[in-house]
C-alpha beads as a LAMMPS data file, in Angstrom:
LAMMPS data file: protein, C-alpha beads

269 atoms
268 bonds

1 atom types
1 bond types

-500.0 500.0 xlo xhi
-500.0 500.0 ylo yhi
-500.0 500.0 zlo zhi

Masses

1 110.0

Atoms # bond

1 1 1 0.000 0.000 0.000
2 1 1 1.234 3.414 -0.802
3 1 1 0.558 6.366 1.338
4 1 1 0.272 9.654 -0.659
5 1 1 2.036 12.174 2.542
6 1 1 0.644 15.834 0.880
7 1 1 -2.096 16.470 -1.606
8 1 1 -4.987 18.667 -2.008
9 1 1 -7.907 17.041 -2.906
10 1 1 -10.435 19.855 -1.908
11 1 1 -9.051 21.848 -5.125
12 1 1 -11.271 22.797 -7.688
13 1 1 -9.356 21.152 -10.171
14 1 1 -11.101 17.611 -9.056
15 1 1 -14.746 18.934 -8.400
16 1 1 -15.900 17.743 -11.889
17 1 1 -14.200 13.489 -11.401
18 1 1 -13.394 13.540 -6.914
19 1 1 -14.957 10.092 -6.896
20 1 1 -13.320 8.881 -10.117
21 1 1 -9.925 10.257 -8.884
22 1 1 -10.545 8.786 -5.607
23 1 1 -11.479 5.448 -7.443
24 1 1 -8.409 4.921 -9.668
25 1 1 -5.654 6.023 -6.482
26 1 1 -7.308 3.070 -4.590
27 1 1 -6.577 1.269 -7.813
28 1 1 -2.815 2.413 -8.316
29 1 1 -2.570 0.847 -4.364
30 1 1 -2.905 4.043 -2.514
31 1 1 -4.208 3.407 0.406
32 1 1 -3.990 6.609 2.479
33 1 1 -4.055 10.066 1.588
34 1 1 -3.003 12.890 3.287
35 1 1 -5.527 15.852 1.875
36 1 1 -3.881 19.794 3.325
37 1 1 -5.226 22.534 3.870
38 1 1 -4.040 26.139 2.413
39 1 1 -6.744 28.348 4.058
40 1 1 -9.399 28.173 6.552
41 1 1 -12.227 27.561 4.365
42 1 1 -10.182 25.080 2.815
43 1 1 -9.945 23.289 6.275
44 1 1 -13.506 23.165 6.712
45 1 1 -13.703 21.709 3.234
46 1 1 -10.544 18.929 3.847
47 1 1 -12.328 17.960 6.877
48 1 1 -15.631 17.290 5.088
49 1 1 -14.304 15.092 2.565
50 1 1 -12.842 12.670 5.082
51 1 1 -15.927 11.877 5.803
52 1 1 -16.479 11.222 2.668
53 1 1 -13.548 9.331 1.525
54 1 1 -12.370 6.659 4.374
55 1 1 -9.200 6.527 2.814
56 1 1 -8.501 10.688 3.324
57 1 1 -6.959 12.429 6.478
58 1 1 -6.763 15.775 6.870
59 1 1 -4.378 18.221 7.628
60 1 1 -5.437 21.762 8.539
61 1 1 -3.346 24.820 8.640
62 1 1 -2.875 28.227 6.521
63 1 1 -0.356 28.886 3.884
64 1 1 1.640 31.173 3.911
65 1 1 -0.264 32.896 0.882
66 1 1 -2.379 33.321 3.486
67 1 1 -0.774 34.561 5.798
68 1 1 -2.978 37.862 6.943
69 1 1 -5.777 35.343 8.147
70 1 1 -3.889 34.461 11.014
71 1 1 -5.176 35.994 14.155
72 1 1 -6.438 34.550 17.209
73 1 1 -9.598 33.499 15.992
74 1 1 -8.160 31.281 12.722
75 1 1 -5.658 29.645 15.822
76 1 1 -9.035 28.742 17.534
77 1 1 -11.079 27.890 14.595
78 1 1 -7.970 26.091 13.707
79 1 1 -8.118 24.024 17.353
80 1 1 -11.571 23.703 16.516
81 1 1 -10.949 21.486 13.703
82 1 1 -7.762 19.961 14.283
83 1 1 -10.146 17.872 17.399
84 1 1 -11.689 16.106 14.193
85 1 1 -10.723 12.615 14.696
86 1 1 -9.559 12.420 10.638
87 1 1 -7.161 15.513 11.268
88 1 1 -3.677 14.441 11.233
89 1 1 -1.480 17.681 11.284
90 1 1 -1.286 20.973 11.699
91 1 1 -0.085 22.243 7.227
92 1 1 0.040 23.336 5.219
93 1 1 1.999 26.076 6.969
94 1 1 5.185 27.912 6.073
95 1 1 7.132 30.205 4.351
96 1 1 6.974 31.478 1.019
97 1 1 9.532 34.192 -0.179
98 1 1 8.791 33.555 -4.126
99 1 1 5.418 34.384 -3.449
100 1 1 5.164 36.684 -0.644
101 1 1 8.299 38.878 -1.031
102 1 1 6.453 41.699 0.872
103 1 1 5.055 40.421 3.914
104 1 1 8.027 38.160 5.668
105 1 1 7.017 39.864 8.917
106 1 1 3.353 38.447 8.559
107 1 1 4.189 35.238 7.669
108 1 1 6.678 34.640 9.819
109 1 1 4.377 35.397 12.595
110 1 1 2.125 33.176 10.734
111 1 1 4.219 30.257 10.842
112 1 1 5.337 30.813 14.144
113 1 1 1.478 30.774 15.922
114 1 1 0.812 27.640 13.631
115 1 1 3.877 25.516 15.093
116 1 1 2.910 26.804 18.243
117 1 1 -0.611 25.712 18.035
118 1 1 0.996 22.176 16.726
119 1 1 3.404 21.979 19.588
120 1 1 -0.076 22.468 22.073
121 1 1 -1.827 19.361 20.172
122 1 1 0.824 17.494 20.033
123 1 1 0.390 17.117 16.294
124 1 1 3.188 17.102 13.335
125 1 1 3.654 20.067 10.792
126 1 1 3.114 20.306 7.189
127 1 1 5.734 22.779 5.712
128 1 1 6.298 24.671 3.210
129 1 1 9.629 25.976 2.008
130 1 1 10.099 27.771 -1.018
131 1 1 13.548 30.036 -1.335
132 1 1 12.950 30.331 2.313
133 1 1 14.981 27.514 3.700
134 1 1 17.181 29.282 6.532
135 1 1 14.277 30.816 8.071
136 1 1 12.098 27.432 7.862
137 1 1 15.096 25.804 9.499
138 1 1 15.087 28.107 12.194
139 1 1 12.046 29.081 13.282
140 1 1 11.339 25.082 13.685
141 1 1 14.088 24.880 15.585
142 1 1 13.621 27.686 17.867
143 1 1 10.137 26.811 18.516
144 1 1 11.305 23.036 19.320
145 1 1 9.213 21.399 16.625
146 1 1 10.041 17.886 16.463
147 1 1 7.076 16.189 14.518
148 1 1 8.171 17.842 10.591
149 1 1 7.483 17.347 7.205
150 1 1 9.141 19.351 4.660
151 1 1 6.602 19.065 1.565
152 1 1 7.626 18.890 -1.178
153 1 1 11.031 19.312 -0.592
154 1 1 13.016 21.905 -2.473
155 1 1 16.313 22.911 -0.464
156 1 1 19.887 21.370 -1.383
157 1 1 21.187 18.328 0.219
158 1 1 23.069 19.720 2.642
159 1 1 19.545 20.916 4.154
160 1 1 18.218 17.584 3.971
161 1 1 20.920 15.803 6.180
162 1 1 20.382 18.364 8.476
163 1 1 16.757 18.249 8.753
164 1 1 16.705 14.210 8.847
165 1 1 19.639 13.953 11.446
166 1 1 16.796 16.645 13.487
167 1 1 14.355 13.959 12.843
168 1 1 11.894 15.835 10.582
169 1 1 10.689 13.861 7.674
170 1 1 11.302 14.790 4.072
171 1 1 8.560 14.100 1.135
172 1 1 9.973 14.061 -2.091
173 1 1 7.499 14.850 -4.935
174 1 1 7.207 14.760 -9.083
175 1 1 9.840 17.047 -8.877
176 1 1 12.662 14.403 -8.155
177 1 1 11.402 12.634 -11.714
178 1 1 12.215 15.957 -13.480
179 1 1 15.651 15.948 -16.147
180 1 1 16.929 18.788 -14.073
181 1 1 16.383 17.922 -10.560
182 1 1 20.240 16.700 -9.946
183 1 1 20.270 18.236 -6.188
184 1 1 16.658 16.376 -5.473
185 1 1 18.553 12.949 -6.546
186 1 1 21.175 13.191 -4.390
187 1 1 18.553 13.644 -1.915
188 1 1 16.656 10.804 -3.049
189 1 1 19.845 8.557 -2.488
190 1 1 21.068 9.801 0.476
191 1 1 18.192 10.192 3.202
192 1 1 18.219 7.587 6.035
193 1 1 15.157 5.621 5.517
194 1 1 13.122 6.455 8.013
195 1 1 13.019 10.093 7.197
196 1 1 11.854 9.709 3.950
197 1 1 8.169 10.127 2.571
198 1 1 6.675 10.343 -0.921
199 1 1 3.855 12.561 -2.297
200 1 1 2.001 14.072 -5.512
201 1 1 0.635 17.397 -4.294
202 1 1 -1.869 16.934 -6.584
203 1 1 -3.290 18.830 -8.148
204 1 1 0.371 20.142 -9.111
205 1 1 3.845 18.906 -10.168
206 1 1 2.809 15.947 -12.029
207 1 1 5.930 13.520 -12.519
208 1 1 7.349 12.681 -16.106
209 1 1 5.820 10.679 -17.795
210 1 1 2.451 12.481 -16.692
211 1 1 4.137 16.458 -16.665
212 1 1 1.682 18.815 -17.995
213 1 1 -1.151 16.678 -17.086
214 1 1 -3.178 17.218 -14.277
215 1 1 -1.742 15.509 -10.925
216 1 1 -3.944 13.181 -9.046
217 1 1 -3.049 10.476 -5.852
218 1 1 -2.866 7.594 -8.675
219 1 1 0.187 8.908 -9.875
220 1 1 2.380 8.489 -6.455
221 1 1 3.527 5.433 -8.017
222 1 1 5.678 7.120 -11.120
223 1 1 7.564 9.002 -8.755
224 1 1 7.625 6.055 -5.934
225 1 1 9.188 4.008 -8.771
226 1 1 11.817 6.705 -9.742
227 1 1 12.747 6.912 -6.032
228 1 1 12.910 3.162 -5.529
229 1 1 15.130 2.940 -8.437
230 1 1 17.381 5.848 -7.327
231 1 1 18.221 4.021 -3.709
232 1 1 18.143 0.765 -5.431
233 1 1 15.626 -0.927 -3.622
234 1 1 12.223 -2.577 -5.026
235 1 1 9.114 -0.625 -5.013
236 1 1 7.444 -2.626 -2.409
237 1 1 10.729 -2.091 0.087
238 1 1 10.188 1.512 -0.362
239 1 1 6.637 1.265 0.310
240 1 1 6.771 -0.580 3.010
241 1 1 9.344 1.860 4.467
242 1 1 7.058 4.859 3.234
243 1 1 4.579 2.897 5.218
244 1 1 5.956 2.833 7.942
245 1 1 7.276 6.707 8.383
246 1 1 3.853 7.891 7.491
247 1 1 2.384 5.481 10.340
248 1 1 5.053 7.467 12.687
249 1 1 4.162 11.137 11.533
250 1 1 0.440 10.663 11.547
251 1 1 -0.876 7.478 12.998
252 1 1 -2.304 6.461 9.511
253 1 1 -2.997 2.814 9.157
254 1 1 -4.236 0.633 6.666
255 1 1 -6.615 -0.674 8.518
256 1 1 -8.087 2.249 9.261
257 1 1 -7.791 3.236 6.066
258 1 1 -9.689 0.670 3.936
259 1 1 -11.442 -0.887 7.118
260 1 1 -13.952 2.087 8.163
261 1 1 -16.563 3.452 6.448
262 1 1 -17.567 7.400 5.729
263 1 1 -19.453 8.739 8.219
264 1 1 -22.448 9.801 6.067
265 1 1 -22.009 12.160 2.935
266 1 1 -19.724 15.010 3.303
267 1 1 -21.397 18.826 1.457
268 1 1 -19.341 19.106 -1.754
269 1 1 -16.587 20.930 -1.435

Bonds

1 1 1 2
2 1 2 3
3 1 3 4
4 1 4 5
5 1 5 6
6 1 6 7
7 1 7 8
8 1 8 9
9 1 9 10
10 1 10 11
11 1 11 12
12 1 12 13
13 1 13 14
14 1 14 15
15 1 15 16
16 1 16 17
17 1 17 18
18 1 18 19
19 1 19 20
20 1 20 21
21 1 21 22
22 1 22 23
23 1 23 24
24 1 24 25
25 1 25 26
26 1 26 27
27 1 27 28
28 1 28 29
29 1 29 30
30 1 30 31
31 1 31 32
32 1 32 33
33 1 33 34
34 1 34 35
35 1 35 36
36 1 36 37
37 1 37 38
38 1 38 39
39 1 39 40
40 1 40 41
41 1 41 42
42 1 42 43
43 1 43 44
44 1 44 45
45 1 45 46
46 1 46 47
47 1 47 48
48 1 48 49
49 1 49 50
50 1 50 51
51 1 51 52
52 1 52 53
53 1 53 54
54 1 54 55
55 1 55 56
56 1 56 57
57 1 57 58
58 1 58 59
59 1 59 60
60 1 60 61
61 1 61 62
62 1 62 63
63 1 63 64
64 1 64 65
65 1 65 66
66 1 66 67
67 1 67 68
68 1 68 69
69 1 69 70
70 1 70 71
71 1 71 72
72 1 72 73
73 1 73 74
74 1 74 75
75 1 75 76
76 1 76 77
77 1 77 78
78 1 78 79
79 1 79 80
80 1 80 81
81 1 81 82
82 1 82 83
83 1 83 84
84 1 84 85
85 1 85 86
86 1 86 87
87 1 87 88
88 1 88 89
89 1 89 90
90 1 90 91
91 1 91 92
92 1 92 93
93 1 93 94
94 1 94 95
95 1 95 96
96 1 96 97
97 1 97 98
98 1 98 99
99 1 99 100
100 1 100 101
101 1 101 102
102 1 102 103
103 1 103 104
104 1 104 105
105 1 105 106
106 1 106 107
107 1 107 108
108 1 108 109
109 1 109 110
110 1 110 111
111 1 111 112
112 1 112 113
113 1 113 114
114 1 114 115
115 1 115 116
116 1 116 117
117 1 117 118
118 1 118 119
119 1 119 120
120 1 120 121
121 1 121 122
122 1 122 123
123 1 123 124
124 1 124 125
125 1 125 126
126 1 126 127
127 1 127 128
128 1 128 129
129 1 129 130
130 1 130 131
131 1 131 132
132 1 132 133
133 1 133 134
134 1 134 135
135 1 135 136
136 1 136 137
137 1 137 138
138 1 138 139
139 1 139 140
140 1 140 141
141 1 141 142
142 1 142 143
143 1 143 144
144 1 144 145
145 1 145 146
146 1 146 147
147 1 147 148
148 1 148 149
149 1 149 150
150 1 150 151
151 1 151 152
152 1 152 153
153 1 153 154
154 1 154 155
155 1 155 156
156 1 156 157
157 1 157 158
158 1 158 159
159 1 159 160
160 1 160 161
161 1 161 162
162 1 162 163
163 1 163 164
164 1 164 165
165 1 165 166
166 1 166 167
167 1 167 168
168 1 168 169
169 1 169 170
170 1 170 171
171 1 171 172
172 1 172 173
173 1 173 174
174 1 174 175
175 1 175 176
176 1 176 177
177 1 177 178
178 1 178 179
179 1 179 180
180 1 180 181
181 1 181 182
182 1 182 183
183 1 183 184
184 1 184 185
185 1 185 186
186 1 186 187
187 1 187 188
188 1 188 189
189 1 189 190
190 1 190 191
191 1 191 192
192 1 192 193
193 1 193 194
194 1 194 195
195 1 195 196
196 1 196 197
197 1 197 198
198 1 198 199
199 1 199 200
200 1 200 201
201 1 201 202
202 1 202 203
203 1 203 204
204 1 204 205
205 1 205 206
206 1 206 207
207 1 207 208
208 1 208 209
209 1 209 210
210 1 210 211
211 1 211 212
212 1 212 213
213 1 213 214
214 1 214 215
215 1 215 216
216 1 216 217
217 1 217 218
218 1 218 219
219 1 219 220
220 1 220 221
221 1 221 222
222 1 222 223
223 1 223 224
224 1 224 225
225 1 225 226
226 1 226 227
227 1 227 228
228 1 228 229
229 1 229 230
230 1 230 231
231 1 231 232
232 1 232 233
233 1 233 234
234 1 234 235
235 1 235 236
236 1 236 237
237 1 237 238
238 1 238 239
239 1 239 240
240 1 240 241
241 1 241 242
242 1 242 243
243 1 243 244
244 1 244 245
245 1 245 246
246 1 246 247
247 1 247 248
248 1 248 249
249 1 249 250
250 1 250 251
251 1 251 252
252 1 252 253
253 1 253 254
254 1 254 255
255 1 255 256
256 1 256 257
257 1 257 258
258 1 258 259
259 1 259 260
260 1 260 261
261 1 261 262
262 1 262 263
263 1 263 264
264 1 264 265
265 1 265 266
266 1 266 267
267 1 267 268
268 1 268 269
């Protein structure tokens, strides 16, 4: 069974086919996926379509894009949800200086009440890091975050033996498949294997063969495949590894996963 560690199946890129792309990852042997938030009305929505889906968790948090939302109400509407028993994490949260050039300050702050608010649950982070890693790396460090995943991960490798020898997790997406994606190789090679995770961010970043299609959960397995082949290990050793890390982060299980049954029909997203 794979587990698919960051996606965003609440986008309105799968309102027209959710069921059908829920249908053929269950297919492709995903088991598990982990659905984030970017907003709060997005973690309203995430949270509804666990019920729907017994295969989804949820992770709820605000992005960085985001980042003005973030007052003392979103933290408690925030707490609110994260009691849901599907919700997983605290994510997708982070930093985003491509983006967001010109307001660091807010999200920074931001980020900071969000890891905070993790640290209270006793819940991992979702993170995002792009062209911010220094800042990512400390702000999770001086807030004492110790449950991390790095989505999506896009620093050098350097960064990456850092982060796993911390502990944090690192999910490698359809970017690692890409011709240019040298420094994500290495990575790919060299993480310890229980730090490592895999995951589409679908709707985005489909992996080669599928690149410039839309992503969806079923693909996890092109870019599992190009990851098992880079640490030269089989498919189902990887996934059983993936397995297991994911089951550590989040408490996901396959049992729980294709064993239970929605809890009534979820409000479209």
């Amino acid at each position: 069974m794979w587990i698919d560690a960051h996606l965003h199946l609440d986008a309105q890129e799968f309102v027209a086919d959710r069921d059908e792309v829920v249908a053929r990852a269950a297919a492709a042997g995903v088991g598990v996926m982990v659905s984030a938030a970017t907003s709060l009305r997005d973690a309203e929505r995430v949270v509804a379509l666990t019920r729907r889906y017994p295969a989804v968790r949820a992770a709820v948090g605000i992005h960085p894009e985001h980042a003005g939302e973030v007052d003392e109400a979103a933290i408690t509407a925030l707490e609110r949800l994260a009691g849901h028993p599907s919700v997983v994490a605290i994510g997708e949260i982070g930093l985003d200086y491509v983006r967001g050039v010109h307001n660091r300050v807010a999200q920074v702050d931001a980020f900071r009440a969000q890891v905070r608010l993790a640290r209270r649950l006793d819940l991992p982070v979702v993170v995002h890091d792009r062209e911010a890693h220094d800042d990512v790396e400390r702000i999770l460090q001086d807030e004492g975050a110790s449950r991390v995943m790095l989505h999506c991960f896009s620093g050098p490798a350097e960064m990456a033996a850092r982060c796993a020898a911390a502990g944090w997790m690192i999910s490698l997406a359809g970017p690692v498949t890409f011709r240019n994606a040298g420094a994500l190789r290495e990575t790919a090679r060299a993480l310890p294997e229980d730090r490592l995770l895999i995951e589409t961010d679908a709707p985005y970043l489909s992996p080669v063969p599928m690149r410039g299609r839309r992503c969806e959960p079923a693909f996890l397995a092109y870019t599992a495949r190009a990851v098992a082949a880079l640490r030269n290990v089989t498919p189902e050793s990887l996934a059983a590894a993936v397995a297991r890390n994911a089951r550590g982060l989040f408490g996901v299980s396959k049992e729980r996963a294709l064993g239970a049954s929605a809890e009534g029909t979820a409000e479209e997203p």
